[in-house]
N, C-alpha and C positions, 0 to 999 in steps of 0.2 A: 312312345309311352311305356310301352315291356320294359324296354332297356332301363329307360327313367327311374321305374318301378325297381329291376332288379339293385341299377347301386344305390337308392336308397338304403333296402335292405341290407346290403353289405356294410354301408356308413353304422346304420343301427346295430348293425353284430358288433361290430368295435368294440363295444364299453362290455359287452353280453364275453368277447374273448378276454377281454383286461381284467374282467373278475374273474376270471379261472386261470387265468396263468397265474394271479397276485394272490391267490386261496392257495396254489398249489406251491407257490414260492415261501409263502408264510410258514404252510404246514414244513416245509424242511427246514428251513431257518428255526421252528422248534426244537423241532430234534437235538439244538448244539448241545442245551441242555443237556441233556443225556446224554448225548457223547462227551463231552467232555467231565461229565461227573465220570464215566469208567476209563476215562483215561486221566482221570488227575492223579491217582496213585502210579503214574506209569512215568509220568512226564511234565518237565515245570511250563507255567504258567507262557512264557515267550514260547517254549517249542510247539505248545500246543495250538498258538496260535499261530506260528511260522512254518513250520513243518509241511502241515497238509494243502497252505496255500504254492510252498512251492512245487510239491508235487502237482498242482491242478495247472501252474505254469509250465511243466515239464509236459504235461497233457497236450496242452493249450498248443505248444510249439508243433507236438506230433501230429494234432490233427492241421494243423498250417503246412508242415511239410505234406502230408498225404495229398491235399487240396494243391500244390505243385502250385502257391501264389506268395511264398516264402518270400522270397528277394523282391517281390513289386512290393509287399505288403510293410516289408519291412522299410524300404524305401519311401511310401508314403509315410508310415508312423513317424520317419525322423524327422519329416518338415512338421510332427506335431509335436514335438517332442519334449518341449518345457507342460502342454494340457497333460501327456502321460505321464510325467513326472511328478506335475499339482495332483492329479487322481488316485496313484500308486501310492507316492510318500505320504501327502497332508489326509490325503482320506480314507485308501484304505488300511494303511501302517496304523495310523492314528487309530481307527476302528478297532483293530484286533488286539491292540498292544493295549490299547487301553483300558480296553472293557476287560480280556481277559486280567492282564496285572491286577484294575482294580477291584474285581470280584473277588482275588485274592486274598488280597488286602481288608477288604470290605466285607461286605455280605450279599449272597446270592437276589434274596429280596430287594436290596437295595438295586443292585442292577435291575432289574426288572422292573421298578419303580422308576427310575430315572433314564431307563431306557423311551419313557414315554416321551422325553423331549424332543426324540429325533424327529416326528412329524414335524414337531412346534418349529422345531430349527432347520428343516425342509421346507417349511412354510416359508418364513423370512429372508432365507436362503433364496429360493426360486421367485421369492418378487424381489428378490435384489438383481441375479442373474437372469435369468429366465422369464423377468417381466410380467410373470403371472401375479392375476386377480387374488385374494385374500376374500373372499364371497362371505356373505353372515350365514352361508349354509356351510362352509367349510368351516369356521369359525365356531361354529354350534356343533359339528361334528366331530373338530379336535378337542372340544372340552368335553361333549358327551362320551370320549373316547378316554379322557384322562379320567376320569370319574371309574368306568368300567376298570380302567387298571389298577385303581387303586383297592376297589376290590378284592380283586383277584391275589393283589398283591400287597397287602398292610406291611408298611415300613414297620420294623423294630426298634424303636428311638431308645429304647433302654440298652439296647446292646450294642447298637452304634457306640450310643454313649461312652460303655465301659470299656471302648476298644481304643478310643483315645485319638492318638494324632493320626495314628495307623489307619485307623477307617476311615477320617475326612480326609487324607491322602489318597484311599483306594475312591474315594467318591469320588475327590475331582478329577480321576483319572478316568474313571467311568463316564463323569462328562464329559471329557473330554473326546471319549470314545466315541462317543452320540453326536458330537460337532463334526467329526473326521468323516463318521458313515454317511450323515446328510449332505455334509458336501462332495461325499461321492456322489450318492445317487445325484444330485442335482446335477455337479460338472458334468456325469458321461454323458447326461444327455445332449447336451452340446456335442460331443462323439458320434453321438449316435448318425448324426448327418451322413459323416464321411466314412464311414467306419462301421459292420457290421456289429452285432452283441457278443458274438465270440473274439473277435477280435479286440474290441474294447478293452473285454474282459484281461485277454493276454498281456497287449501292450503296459494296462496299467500295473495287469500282476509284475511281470516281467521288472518294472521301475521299482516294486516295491521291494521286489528280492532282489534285487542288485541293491538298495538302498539299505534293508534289515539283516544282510547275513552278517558283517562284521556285528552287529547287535546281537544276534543269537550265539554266534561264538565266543562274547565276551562276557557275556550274562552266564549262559547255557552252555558250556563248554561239551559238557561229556553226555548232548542229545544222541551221539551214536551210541552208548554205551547203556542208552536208555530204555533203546530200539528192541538193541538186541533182546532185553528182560520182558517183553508186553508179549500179554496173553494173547491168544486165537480174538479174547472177547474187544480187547483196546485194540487190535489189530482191525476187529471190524469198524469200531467208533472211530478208530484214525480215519480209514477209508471212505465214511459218512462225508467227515469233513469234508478230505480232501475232494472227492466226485459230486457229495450232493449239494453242501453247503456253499462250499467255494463256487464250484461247478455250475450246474442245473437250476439250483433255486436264480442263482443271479443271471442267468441267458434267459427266464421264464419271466425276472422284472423288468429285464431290460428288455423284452420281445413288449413287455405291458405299457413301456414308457413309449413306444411308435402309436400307442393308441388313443392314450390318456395323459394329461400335464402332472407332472410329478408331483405336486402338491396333492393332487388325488391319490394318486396310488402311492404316497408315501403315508397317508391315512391309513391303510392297509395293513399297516406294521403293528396296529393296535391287535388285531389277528393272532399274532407270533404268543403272547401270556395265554388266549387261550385255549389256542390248541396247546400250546406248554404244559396247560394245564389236565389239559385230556391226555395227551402220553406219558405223562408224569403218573397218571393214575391208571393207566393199564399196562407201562411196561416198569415199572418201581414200584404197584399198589399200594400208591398214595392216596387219601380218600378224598371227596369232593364234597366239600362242605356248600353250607347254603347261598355263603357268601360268591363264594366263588361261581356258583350260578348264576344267580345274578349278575356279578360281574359282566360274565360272558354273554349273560344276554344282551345287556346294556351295550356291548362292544359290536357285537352283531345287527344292533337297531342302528348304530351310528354306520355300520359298515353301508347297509343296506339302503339306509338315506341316503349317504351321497352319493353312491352310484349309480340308484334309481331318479334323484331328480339335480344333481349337478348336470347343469349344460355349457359349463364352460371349458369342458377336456376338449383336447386338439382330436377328433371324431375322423377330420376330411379324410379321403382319400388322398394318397401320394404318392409320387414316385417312390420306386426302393431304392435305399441307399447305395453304397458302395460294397458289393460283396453279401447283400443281405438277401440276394436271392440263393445262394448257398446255404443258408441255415434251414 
């Protein structure tokens, strides 16, 4: 009966650990924000996206070597090797390339706006692959979640407007961005079987940068020349990226996805505007209007539903994966 009692209790910590890894994955995922606002004067839109992922690859590889499971590891990844290829190219290239370019292109608000889709297309994503349930509490909780961002975040239609072909270019690039990111998160989790989060992580960086360098050298030619000119302060926002963004925040969702079905924790993402919106206003002393309260509240009562009374996240206890006793 003790025993009984204790892994009950561990089955319940589950969803109690997947809100604090996916709060803490969120709060860095805002940050890009702000780092890439003090590095857009330093660096164009492809480097800033390509850059600091391929450094978290170059990471990725060293701590594989230190772990001395280099050659078995890599041996397994090649009988996976067209899933790392769909993950790296279609999802993460797609993510970065996207959203950055079209933020460019577009407008910040807009991103942020049409960022909310990636739930919606996480959702229909994961009942296509992943067979997951579409619930009317998740249902209720992706739109009380679209509602909060809009909020937080009022599209500009007069200025889209006056920006012309340019902006609906950088939009649908932006969406586009939002398709690539949810069918990452969706596909690794398929990964995640065979395959620890760090490694995941690598294999599919690893396709992406073999796939975007000739792309940044043909766009971005003189990113070294870029490098060299960036202050102490875009030096530190590079490093954001590359360690916490690329890094940390993604081993923190992917540790959340062994606990919970990705349609949940991709709810989660509604999170990212606002805390956006909270460092935005203490490290750029941006002010916080009423709206924007609101907003976040509204974002926070959806967060807090589906995780208190969803019971269809994958909770069981399991064996560990391949390598996931290491992390």
């Amino acid at each position: 009966m003790i025993a009984g009692a204790d892994s009950q209790r561990v089955v319940a910590a589950r969803p109690a650990l997947a809100v604090c890894l996916l709060v803490a994955a969120n709060f860095l995922w805002a940050g890009q924000g702000v780092a890439v606002k003090l590095l857009n004067g330093g660096l164009g839109p492809v480097a800033i996206a390509l850059l600091p992922l391929y450094v978290a690859t170059g990471v990725g590889f060293g701590l594989m070597l230190v772990r001395g499971r280099l050659k078995s590891q890599f041996a397994l990844a090649w009988t996976h090797r067209r899933e790392f290829v769909l993950a790296g190219v279609f999802g993460q290239c797609t993510a970065q390339l996207g959203m950055t370019i079209g933020v460019k292109m577009s407008l910040a608000s807009n991103g942020a706006i049409l960022s909310m889709l990636i739930p919606i297309l996480t959702a229909v994503i994961a009942t296509w692959l992943l067979r997951e349930k579409l619930r009317p509490l998740r249902v209720g909780a992706l739109l009380l979640g679209v509602v909060g961002v809009v909020l937080l975040s009022p599209i500009r239609t007069g200025v889209t407007a006056g920006a012309g072909e340019r902006a609906m270019a950088g939009n649908f690039l932006i969406a586009l961005g939002c398709l690539g990111s949810a069918f990452y998160n969706v596909f690794s989790k398929r990964l995640l079987g065979r395959f620890s989060a760090s490694e995941v992580l690598f294999f599919s960086y690893l396709a992406a940068t073999i796939f975007s360098l000739p792309v940044l050298a043909g766009v971005e030619g003189n990113w070294p020349q870029e490098l060299a000119r960036m202050s102490r302060s875009e030096w530190a926002a590079f490093g954001y990226l590359a360690v916490f963004l690329y890094g940390v925040s993604m081993v923190l969702f992917f540790q959340a996805l062994r606990h919970v079905e990705v349609m949940v924790a991709s709810m989660s993402l509604y999170l990212v505007p606002v805390f956006g919106v909270i460092l935005a206003a203490v490290m750029l002393g941006e002010r916080l209007s009423t709206q924007a309260i609101a907003g976040s509240a509204i974002v926070l009562v959806a967060t807090v539903l589906l995780f208190r009374f969803d019971r269809g996240g994958d909770y069981r206890e399991r064996p560990l994966a391949v390598g996931e006793q290491d992390l």
